[in-house]
Every structure is written in C-alpha cells, then in structure tokens.
N, C-alpha and C positions, 0 to 999 in steps of 0.2 A: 552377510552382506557387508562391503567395504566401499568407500570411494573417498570424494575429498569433503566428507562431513564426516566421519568414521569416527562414531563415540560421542560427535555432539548432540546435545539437547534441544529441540526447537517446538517453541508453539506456533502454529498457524490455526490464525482464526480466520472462521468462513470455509473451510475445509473439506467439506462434505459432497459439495461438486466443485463443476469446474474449474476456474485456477486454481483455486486453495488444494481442490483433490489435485490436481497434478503435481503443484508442490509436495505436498504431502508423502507422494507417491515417490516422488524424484527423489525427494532426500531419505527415505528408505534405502533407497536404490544406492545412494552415495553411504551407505552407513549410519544415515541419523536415527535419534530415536526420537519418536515424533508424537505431540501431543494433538489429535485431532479436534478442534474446538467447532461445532455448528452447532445454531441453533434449530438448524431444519426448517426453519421459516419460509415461506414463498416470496419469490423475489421482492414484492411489495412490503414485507417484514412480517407479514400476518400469518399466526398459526406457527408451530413447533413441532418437533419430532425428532427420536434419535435416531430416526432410522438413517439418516445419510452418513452423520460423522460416525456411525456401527459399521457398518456398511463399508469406509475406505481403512480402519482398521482391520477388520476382516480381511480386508484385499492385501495389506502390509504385511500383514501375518503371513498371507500363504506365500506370501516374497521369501519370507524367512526372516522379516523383520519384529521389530518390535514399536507400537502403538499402544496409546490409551485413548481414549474417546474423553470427552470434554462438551458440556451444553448450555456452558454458562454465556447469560449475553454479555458482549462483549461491552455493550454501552451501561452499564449496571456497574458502579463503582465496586462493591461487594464484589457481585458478580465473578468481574476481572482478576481482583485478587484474588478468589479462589482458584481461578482458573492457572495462574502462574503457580501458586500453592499448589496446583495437584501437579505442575511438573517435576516441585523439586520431589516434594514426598513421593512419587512416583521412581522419578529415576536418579534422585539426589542433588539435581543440580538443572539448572538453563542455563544456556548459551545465547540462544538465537529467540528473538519473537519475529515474529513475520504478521502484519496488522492487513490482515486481508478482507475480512468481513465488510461485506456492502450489501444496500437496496435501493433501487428509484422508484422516483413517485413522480415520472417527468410531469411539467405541467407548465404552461405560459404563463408568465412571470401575474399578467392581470388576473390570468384566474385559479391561481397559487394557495391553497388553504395555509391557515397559519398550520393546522396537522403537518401536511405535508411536509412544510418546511421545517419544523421542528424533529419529527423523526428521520427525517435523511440527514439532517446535520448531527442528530446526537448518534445514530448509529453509525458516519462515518466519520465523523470528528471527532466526537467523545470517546467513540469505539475507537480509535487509535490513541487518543488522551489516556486511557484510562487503563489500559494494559501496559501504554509503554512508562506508566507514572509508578505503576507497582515493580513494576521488574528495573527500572535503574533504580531506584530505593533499595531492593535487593541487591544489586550489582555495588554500586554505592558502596555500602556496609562489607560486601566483603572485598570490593578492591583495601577499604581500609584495613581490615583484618587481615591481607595476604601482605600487606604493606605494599602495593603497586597494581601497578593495572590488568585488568583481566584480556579478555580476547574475547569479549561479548560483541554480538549485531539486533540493532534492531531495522528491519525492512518495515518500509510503510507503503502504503497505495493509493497514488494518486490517480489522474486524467486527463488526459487530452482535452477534455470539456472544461476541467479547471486551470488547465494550462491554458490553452488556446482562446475557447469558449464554447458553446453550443449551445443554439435555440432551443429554450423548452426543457433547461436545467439549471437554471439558477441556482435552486438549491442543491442541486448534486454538484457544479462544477463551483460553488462558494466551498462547499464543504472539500471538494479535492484539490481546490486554490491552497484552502488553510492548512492542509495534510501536508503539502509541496516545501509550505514558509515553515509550518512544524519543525519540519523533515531538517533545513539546512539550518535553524536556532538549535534544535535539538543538539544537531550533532559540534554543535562546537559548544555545548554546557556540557556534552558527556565525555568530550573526547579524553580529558585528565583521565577517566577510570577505565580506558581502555576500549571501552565501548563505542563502536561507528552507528551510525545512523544514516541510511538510503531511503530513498525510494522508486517503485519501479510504477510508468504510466502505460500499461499493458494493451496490449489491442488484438481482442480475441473474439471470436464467438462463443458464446455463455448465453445462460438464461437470462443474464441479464442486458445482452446486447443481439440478441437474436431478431429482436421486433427490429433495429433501427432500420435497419437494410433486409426487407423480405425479399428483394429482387437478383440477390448476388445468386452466383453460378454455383449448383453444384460441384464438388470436386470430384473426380472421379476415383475409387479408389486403387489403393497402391500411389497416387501420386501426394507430392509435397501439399499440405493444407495450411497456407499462410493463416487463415483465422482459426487453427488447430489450437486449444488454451494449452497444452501441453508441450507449445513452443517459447511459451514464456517461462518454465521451469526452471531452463538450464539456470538464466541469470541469477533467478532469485537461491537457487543453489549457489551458485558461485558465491555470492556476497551475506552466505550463512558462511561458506566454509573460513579456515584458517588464512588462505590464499586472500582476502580481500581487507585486510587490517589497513593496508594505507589508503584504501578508499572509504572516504565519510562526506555525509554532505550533501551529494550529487542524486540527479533525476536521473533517472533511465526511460528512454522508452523505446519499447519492445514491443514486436510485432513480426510474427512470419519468424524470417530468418535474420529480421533487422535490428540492430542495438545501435541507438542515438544516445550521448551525452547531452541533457537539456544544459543550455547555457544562461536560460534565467533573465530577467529581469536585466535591459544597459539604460546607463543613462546617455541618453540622445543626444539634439542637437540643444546647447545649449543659449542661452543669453544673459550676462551678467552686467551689472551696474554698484557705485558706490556709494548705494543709497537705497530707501525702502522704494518700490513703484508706487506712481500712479496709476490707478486703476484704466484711467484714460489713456496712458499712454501705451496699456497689454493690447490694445487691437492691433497697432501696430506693429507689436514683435512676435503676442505667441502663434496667430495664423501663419508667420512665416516659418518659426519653427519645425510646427505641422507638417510642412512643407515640405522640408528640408527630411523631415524622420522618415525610416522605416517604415512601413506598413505593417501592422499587427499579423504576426504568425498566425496562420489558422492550422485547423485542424491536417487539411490538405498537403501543408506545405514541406 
C-alpha cells in the first residue's frame, strides 16, 4: 500500500471507532504505519476493552497494511509516554500524532457535577497535553541531533461547541476552546524543529454525536452521506502527509464534502483614549461598541 503518507509513522488516539477508525483506515490506505491507541471505553469514559483498537488493526492488515494496537489512556501522563514509546520501538520512528480521543458528559451548566467536568477536561485537554508533550520532547532532541528540522505534525481536535458554543457543554466546548488556543501557541513554540501543529473541528455522525439530532433523515444508500465520519479522513491525511509542511496553526472545519479555514478570534470595534477610564464613563462607549460589532458566529453560520 502506497499514497501520500507512504512510510510515515502516526499515532491516533481514540481510534477504535469512528473518526479515529477512518483515520486510521485512511492512512493505511495512503501508506502509513499506524499505531492504533483506544481505550475501548463507552462514549461517557466508562469501562475499557481492546476489542475495538484489535479490531481496526485486523482491518489494516487485511489492506495489506501494517498496525499495532495501543490501550494506553491517553489522559495518563505515563500512560501517553508509553504510548509514543511503542511507536518508535515498534516501527522506529513517529512522524505524525493525530490527538483524537474524546467523551461527553453533556450537562447544563447549573446542574454540572464537579466529575463531569473534571473528566471531560482531562480526557480532552490533558488527553491532547500529554501526548503531544512526550512526542515534541522526542522530536526536540532529535531535530537537535540531525542538526535541523524534522518534517513531523501534530493534528489536534477541536469543536464547533468550543468554537462557536453550544448549550449543555460547557465542559466539552471549554475543553475544545482550549485545544483550538493549544493548537495555534503550540505551533509557533514548535515550528523551529520542524514540526506543524493543526487542528481539525469535524462534523460527523459518531457515537458520540448520534443522540444530538435523532430527528435527521436517513440517507439512502449508494448516495453521498454528509455526516458520513469517513469524510473527514481525507483532511486529516493530508496534514499527516509531507504535502502540508507550510501549514501550521490553523483550525479546519470539516464536514460532508466541506473544508473551512477558521479565522479565529478579530479585534472589533474599538475605543481608545489617553488616559486610564472611568468606570462611569464605559456606559457610554462599550454599549455602543456592542453595537457597532459582529454578532458571535454560531454553530449554524
């Protein structure tokens, strides 16, 4: 098997279904060798099992690819390290991580357990902290040792909830806010060693977005399935392969057949003065600002 990942190295964590498994799947497809990391856990985090990250290597294999399975959590400092440890010991070397691994615990902000919100931040916060911390330390050391920069990526995954917003996820769209700001510091601390850093805000059907919308249509089959997760693949292939070095930084978001550039955070309508404010005097300027601004992108727009 050959394409435009041919011979790279990539971990994807969360891998076992849905996007992660079509990633997984995709860059077989393209020539990667792929380390399949899930912890088999049900969308809520609870409970483990290798049967799924077994299961998409088995599938790589009969491609004619090559896989290793992987069941380390990804929010486990330890954990993580081993997890990048078993790609190099496995196939001598990473390239690419790809920080896929998620779970919701939706819940309205009043009736929010501290659990809740603790485990979806560390498993999608930490869980991108903590894998992409071990492998640029690795990258790091050997950009030094090759004397210049390598041609490593790290993919992270955010949300439209942490972009935009959405009711009833605070803690999920806090944690995909943070992954977003991660994403574009990250990639200008790593760019010296050669290394890009993306992220992609996917809009798919999955286990884990199945309940939001129980009301959409069937598709029928044989036809194009916009919430098909295996239409997010292509991107996050492309910005493993060698083809994507001058992009770093930047949000994707993907969905269907559609790929947006997020353009982030502008500063508005302004008001300046030469001198500290009066508090008394802000009613009169920032309502008008308000005013004058954009309205907050939603999810819709």
């Amino acid at each position: 098997m050959s394409g435009i990942c041919d011979g790279r190295v990539v971990v994807v964590t969360g891998a076992g279904r849905g996007i992660g498994r079509e990633y997984a799947l995709e860059l077989a497809r393209q020539g990667a060798l792929v380390v399949v990391n899930d912890l088999g856990a049900e969308p809520d985090g609870t409970g483990a099992s290798p049967g799924p990250a077994g299961e998409v290597v088995e599938e790589i294999r009969g491609l004619g690819g090559e896989a290793v399975a992987d069941g380390e959590d990804v929010s486990d400092w330890d954990g993580s390290a081993r997890m990048i440890q078993r790609a190099i010991d496995t196939f001598g070397r990473i390239d690419v991580l790809i920080n896929n691994a998620g779970i919701l615990r939706d819940r309205m902000l009043v009736n929010m357990s501290e659990q809740e919100w603790d485990l979806v931040t560390k498993v999608h916060l930490k869980g991108t902290f903590a894998p992409s911390r071990h492998v640029a330390a690795h990258w790091r050391a050997e950009s030094k040792e090759q004397g210049g920069p390598l041609d490593a990526r790290i993919i992270n995954t955010t949300s439209v909830s942490g972009i935009f917003g959405n009711p009833g996820q605070t803690n999920y769209g806090a944690a995909k806010a943070g992954i977003a700001g991660f994403t574009v510091i990250a990639a200008r601390e790593l760019e010296r060693y050669g290394i890009t850093v993306n992220a992609i805000s996917p809009g798919a059907l999955t286990r884990l977005t199945e309940g939001l919308n129980p009301d959409r249509e069937t598709v029928p089959e044989g036809r194009f399935d916009p919430g098909a997760p295996d239409n997010i693949a292509p991107v996050a292939v492309w910005l493993a392969s060698a083809e994507s070095r001058e992009v770093t930084g930047r949000v994707f978001l993907v969905a269907g057949g559609t790929v947006s550039v997020g353009e982030g955070w502008n500063r508005g309508p302004t008001a300046t003065k030469d001198a500290r404010w009066d508090p008394a005097e802000l009613g009169g300027v920032i309502p008008g600002l308000v005013a004058e601004a954009a309205a907050n992108a939603t999810m819709r727009d």
